[in-house]
N, C-alpha and C positions, 0 to 999 in steps of 0.2 A: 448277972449272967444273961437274963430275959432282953437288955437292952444291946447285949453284943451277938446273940442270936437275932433278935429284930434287922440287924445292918444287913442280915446276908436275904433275909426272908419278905421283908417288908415291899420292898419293889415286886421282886417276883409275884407275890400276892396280889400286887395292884394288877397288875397283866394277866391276870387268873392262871398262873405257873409257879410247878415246885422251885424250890432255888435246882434240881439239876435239869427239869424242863431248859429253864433260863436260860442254865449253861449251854444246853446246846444248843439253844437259837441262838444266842450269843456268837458260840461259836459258828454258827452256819451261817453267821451275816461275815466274822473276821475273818475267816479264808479267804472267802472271795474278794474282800476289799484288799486284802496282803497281798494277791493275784495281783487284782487289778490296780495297784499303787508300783508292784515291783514292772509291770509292764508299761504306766504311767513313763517310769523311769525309764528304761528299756526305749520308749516312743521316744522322749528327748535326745537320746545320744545317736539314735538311729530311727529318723521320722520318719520311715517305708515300714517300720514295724510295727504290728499293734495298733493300727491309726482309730480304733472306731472300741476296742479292749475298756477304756476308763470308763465314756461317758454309757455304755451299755452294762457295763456291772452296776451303775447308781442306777439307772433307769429300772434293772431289772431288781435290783435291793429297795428300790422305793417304792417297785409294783407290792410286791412281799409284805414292806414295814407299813407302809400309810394305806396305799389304796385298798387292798385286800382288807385289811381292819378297818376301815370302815368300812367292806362291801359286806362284812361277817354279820356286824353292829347292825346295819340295815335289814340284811336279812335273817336276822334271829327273831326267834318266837316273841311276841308278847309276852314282855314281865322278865325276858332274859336275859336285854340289851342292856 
């Protein structure tokens, strides 16, 4: 049982999060990218709409995911990085 509980909890862990922490970073990265994919689409069939929608959800999803963790990393206390 401990190795089928591990699957849900081990990642999370690594990222200093419960499994439902997770979930809702999780989810608060997959909205916005569902957003910004169905307007993606939306830009194709009519390119006056949406024109600037895709590449500013990754921009502001990768402030979030990468830059921000590492600006945390850096600035955390001695011993807590």
């Amino acid at each position: 049982m401990k190795p089928f509980i591990d699957a849900f909890t081990s990642h999370p862990a690594s990222v200093n999060e419960s499994y439902v922490e997770h979930l809702g970073s999780a989810c608060s990265f997959a909205f916005p990218m569902i957003g910004a994919g169905f307007a993606c689409l939306l830009h194709g069939l009519f390119p006056f709409l949406f024109v600037t929608t895709g590449s500013s959800t990754i921009r502001g999803l990768h402030e979030r995911m990468v830059v921000n963790r590492v600006r945390q990393k850096n600035e955390a206390p001695a011993g807590t990085a």
